[in-house]
C-alpha positions in Angstrom: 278.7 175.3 335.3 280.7 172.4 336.0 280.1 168.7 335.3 278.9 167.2 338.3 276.8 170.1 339.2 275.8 170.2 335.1 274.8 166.6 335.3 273.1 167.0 338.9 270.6 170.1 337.9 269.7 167.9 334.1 268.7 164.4 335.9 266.3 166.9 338.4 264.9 168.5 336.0 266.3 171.5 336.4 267.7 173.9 332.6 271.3 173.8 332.8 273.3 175.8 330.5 274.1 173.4 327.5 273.7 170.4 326.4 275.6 167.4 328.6 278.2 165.6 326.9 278.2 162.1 327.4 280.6 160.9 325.1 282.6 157.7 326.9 280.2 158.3 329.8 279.1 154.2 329.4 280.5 151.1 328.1 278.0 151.5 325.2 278.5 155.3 323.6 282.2 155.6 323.0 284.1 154.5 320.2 286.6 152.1 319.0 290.1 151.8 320.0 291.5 152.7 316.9 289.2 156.0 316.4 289.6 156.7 320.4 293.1 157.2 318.8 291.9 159.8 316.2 290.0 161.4 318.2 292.9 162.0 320.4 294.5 163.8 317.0 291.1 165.9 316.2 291.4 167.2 320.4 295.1 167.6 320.1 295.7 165.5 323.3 298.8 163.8 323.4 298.3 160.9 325.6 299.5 157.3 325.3 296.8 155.6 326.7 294.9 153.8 325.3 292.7 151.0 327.6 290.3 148.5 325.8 287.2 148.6 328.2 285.1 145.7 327.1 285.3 142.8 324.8 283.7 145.1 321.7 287.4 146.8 321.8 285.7 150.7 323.2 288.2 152.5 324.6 288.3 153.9 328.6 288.1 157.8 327.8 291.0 159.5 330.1 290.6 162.6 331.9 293.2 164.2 329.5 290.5 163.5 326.6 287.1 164.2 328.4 288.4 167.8 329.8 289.6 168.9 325.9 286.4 167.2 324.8 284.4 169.1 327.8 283.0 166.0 328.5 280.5 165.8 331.9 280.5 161.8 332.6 282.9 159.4 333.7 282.7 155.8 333.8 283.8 154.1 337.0 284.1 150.7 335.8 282.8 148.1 334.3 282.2 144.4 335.6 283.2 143.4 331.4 286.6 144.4 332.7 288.7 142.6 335.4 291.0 145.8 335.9 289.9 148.8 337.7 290.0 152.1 336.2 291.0 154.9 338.5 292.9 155.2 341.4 296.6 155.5 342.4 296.8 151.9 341.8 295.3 151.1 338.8 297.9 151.3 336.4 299.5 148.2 338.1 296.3 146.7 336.3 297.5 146.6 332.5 300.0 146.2 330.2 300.7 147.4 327.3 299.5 145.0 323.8 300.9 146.0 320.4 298.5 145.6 317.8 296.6 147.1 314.7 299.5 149.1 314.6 299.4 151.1 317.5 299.7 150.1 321.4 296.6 149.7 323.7 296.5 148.8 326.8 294.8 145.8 328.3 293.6 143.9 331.4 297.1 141.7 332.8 293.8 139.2 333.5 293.7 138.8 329.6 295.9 136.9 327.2 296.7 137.7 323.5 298.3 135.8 320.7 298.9 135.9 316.8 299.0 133.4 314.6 301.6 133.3 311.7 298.5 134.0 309.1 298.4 137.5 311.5 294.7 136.3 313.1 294.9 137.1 316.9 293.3 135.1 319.6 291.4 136.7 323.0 292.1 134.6 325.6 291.8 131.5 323.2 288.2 131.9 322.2 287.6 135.1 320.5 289.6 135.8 317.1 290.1 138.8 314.8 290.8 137.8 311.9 293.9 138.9 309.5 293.1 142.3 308.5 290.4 142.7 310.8 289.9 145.2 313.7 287.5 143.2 315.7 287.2 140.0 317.8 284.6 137.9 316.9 283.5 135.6 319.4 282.5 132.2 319.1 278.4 131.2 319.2 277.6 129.6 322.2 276.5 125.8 321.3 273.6 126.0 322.9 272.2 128.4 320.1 272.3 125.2 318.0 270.0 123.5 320.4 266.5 122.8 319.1 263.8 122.5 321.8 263.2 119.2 321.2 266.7 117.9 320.8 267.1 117.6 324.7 265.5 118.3 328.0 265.4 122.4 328.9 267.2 123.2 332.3 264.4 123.5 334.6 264.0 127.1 336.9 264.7 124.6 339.8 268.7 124.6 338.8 268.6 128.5 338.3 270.6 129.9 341.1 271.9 133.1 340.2 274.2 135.2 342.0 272.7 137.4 344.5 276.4 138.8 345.7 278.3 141.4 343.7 281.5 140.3 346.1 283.2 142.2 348.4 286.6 142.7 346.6 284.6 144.3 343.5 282.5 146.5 345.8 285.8 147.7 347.8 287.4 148.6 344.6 284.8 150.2 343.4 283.9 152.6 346.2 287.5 153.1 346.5 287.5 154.1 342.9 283.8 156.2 343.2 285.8 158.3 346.2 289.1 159.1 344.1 287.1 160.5 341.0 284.7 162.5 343.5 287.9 164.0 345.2 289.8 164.4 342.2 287.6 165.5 339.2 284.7 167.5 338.5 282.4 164.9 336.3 279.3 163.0 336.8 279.9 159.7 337.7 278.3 156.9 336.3 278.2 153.2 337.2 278.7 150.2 334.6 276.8 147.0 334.3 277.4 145.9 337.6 274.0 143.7 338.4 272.2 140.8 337.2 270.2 141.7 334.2 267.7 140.2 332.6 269.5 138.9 329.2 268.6 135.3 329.9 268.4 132.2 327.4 268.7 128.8 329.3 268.8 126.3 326.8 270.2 128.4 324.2 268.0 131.0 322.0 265.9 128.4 320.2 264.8 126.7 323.6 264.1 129.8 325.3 262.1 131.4 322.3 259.8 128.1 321.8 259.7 128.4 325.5 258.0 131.6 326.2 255.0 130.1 324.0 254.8 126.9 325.4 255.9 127.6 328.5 255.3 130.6 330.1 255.3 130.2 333.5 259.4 128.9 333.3 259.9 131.7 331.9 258.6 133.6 334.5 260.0 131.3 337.3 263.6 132.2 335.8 263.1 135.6 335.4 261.7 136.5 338.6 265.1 134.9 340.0 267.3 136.7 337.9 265.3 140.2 339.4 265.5 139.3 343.0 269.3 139.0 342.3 269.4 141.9 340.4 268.3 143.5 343.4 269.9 142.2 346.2 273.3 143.3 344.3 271.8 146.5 343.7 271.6 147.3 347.4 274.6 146.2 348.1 275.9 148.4 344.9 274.6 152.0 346.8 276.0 151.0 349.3 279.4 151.2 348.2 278.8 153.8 345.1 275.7 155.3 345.5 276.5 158.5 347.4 279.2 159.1 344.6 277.1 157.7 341.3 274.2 159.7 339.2 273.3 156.7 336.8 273.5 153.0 336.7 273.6 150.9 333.7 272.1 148.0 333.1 271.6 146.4 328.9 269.1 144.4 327.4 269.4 144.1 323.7 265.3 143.8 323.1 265.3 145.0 319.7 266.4 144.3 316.2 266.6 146.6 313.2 262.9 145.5 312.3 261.1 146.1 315.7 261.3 144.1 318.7 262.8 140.8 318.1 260.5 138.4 320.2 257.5 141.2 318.9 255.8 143.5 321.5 253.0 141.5 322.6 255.2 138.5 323.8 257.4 140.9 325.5 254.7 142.6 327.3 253.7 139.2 328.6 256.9 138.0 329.4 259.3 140.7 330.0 257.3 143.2 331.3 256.3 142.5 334.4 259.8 141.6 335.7 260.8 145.0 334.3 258.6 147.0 335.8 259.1 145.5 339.4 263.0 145.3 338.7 262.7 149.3 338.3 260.1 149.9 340.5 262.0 148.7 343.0 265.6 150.2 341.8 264.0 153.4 342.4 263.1 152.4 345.8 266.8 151.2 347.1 269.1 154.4 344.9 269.4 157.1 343.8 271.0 156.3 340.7 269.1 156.5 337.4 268.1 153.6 335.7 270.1 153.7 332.4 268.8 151.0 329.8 271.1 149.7 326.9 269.5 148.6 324.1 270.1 147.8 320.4 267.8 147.4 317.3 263.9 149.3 317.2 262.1 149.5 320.7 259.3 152.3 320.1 256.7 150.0 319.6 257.2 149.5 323.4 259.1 152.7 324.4 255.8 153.8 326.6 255.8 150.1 327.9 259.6 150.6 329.4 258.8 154.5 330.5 256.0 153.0 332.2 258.3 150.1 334.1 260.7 152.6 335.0 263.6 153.5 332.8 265.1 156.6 333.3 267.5 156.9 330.2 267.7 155.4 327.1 271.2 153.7 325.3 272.5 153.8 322.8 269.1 155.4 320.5 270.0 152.9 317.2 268.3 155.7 314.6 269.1 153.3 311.6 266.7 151.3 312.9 262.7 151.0 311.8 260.7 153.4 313.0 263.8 155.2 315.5 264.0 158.7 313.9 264.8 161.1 316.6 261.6 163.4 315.8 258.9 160.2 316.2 261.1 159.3 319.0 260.4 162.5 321.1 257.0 162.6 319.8 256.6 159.2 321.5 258.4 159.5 324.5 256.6 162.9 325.4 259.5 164.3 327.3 259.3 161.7 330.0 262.6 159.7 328.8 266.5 161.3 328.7 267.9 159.7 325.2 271.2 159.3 325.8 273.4 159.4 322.1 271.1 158.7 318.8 273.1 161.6 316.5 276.1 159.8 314.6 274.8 156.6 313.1 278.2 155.2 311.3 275.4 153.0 309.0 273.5 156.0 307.7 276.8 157.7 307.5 279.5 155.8 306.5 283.2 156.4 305.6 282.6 157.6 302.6 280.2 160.6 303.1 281.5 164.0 303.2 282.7 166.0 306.3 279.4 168.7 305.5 277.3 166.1 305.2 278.3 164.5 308.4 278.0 168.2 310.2 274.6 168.9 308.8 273.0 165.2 310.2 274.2 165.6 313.7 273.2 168.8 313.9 269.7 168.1 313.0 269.8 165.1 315.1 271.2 166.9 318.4 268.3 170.0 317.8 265.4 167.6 316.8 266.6 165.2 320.3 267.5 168.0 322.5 263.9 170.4 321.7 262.1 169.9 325.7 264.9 168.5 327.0 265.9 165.4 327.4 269.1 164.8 325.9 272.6 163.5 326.7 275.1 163.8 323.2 276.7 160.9 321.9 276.7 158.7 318.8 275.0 155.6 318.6 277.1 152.7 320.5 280.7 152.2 320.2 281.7 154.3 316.8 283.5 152.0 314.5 287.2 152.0 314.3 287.0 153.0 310.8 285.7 156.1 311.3 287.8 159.0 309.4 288.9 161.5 311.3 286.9 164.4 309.7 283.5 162.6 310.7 284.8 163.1 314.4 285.6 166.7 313.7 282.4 167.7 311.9 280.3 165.7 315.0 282.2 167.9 317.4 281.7 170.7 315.6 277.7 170.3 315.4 277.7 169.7 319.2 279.6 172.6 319.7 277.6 174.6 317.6 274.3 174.0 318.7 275.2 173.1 322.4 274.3 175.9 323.8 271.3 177.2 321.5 268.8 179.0 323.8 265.8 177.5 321.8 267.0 173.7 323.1 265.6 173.5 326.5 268.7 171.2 328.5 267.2 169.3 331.2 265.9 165.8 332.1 262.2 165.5 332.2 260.9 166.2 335.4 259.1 163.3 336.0 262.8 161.0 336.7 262.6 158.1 338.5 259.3 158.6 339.4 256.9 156.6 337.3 
C-alpha cells in the first residue's frame, strides 16, 4: 500500500496495513535542524539540504528523507515561511546560511547576522544567543500592558484579513499539483487561515477581559472565524482536490491543564470553535488538524464535540496526557497525531533501550482501535543524540505493523 492511498483508507476509517508515519508531515512534529541532520546519518541519506521551515528552526523533510524513512505525509507549505517548497522553481527561493556548524538553507526573504560575541540576529529581532541553537524572540510589549494602564482596542478596529491572496493561493495549487504528479504521499496543508490565537491588548488585557468583558471577546472572535472561513474557501479551492488535512494551532494548554481553565474556555472559546469546525467540515474535505501544546483532556470531549479531526502534537509530559487516559477519553473518536518521544521525559542522557522500550509502549498503547498517526511530540530538540532517533525508529518499525493494533481513523471523521 502506498502513501496517498495509505493515508486515504486511515482518515475513512478504513484498516490499512500499518501504522502511518507522519514524521515531518506538519510544521509542528518534525525535529530540529541540527537533529534533521542526524537523522539524515541514522537513514543513511546523503543529501545537503537542509531548509529551516518556521521560526522554531524545524527542518522541511525532503523526499530523499521521507522515502528512506517510509514516510506517508508531505507538507506543502507553510504561511510561517515566505519561500515555497516544491516545484521546479523553488530552489530559486533560498540560500544557503552557514551556522551551528553546518549549512541550512533559508528563505532569501530572511536576513542573518552575527555579532563578534558569536550571538546571531533573525531579521533584527529574534537572537540566539552564543552557544545556543535557538532564536529567541523578543515579548511583544503589549504583554506588559495591565488592563488598566490604557484603553483596550475595541472589536470595532478588528478588521482581520478575510483574503489568503492570490499570489499565495497560485503557488500553492501550483505546488499541491507537482507533489500529486510527482510523489506518492499524503498531502497535507500548513497553517494557512486565520486562527483563533488572539490577544488584543496584550495577554493581561485580554485575560482580565474575558471576565469583565465577555461579549468583546466574543465580538473579536466571531470576526476572526468569519475570516477564518472565507480564506478557507478560497483555500479548497486551490488545494483542496490535492490536500487530506489542514492545520490550524491554538496553544490552549499549559503543562498544568488548560491555561485560561476549562470553564472559561467553554464560555469563551467554545462556541467560536465549534461553528469554525462545523462549518470547515461543510466547505472541505480536508481534516481539521488542531495544534496544541500543554494538557487539554479536561476539554478533549469539548473539542471532539466542536469538530476536530486530529490532534497535534499529543504533549504526554504534560498533567494528566498519558496516552492510555488519553484513548480512554477520547473513545476512538479523535486521530492523535505524534504523543510517543517526549525529549522531557527522555532526555539526552537516557539510554538507547530505554528510549526503544517507551516509544514502543507509547505507539501500542496510542495505536490499540486505531487512531494513530507516529511522530514525537513537536519539533524534537536539536540535541537529540543520534541513538534516541535510532531506537524511535526502531520501535516504529517494530510494532508498525502488529496485527493486534487496529490502523485506521475512527469512523466517525469529520462528522460530529
Amino acid at each position: 500500500m502506498r502513501p496517498r492511498q495509505r493515508m486515504k483508507q486511515f482518515l475513512a476509517g478504513q484498516p490499512v496495513d500499518r501504522i502511518p508515519n507522519g514524521l515531518g508531515g506538519c510544521e509542528t512534529a518534525g525535529l530540529h535542524n541540527l537533529s534533521y541532520e542526524k537523522l539524515k546519518k541514522v537513514l543513511g541519506v546523503n543529501d545537503r539540504r537542509n531548509r529551516v521551515c518556521t521560526f522554531m528552526n524545524n527542518a522541511v523533510f525532503e523526499l530523499p528523507v521521507l522515502d528512506a524513512m517510509e514516510g506517508d505525509i508531505i507538507l506543502l507549505g507553510s504561511k510561517m515561511c515566505p519561500s515555497r517548497f516544491w516545484g521546479p522553481e523553488a530552489d530559486a527561493g533560498w540560500k544557503d546560511l552557514h551556522i551551528w556548524d553546518t549549512t541550512l538553507q533559508v528563505a532569501n526573504a530572511w536576513q542573518f547576522r552575527q555579532d563578534k560575541d558569536g550571538a546571531w540576529w533573525w531579521n533584527d529581532g529574534a537572537k540566539c544567543p552564543p552557544g545556543a541553537i535557538y532564536f529567541d524572540s523578543p515579548a511583544p510589549s503589549e504583554i506588559a500592558r495591565v488592563f488598566d494602564d490604557a484603553e483596550p482596542p475595541s472589536p470595532d478596529d478588528f478588521n482581520p484579513e478575510h483574503e489568503v491572496g492570490d499570489a499565495w493561493l497560485r503557488q500553492l495549487e501550483e505546488d499541491a499539483k507537482w507533489l500529486w504528479e510527482n510523489t506518492d504521499y499524503c498531502i497535507a496543508c500548513g497553517e494557512m487561515i486565520h486562527d483563533l490565537q488572539l490577544e488584543p491588548g496584550g495577554t493581561q488585557s485580554w485575560w482580565m477581559r474575558m471576565v469583565q468583558e465577555p461579549e468583546a471577546c466574543h465580538e473579536f472572535l466571531g470576526k476572526a472565524v468569519d475570516a477564518g472561513l472565507a480564506q478557507l474557501k478560497q483555500l479548497d479551492q486551490a488545494v483542496g482536490k490535492y490536500c487530506d488535512m489542514l492545520m490550524i494551532a491554538d496553544d490552549i494548554g499549559n503543562n498544568r491543564g488548560v491555561t485560561v481553565g476549562p470553564d472559561l474556555w467553554r464560555q469563551i472559546y467554545k462556541p467560536h470553535y465549534k461553528r469554525l469546525f462545523s462549518e470547515w467540515h461543510k466547505i472541505t474535505g480536508m481534516k481539521v488538524s488542531l495544534h496544541c501544546c500543554g494538557s487539554i483532556i479536561e476539554i478533549l470531549d469539548d473539542l471532539i464535540e466542536c469538530g476536530v479531526d486530529i490532534y497535534n502534537p499529543v504533549q504526554i509530559s504534560s498533567q494528566g496526557m498519558q496516552p492510555a487516559a488519553l484513548k480512554q477519553k477520547s473513545g476512538g473518536r479523535l486521530v492523535f497525531y505524534g504523543g510517543v518521544f517526549d525529549s522531557v521525559l527522555l532526555p539526552p542522557p537516557t539510554p538507547e533501550d530505554v528510549v526503544y522500550e517507551a516509544v514502543k509502549k507509547n505507539i501500542e498503547q496510542f495505536s490499540r482501535g486505531g487512531g494513530y498517526i507516529f511522530a514525537g511530540v513537536h519539533n524534537l530538540p536539536g540535541d537529540i543524540p543520534e541513538a534516541h532517533l535510532r531506537a524511535m525508529l526502531a520501535a516504529y518499525s517494530d510494532c508498525r505493523e502488529d496485527p493486534e493494533l487496529t490502523n485506521h481513523a475512527p469512523a466517525t471523521q469529520g462528522q460530529q
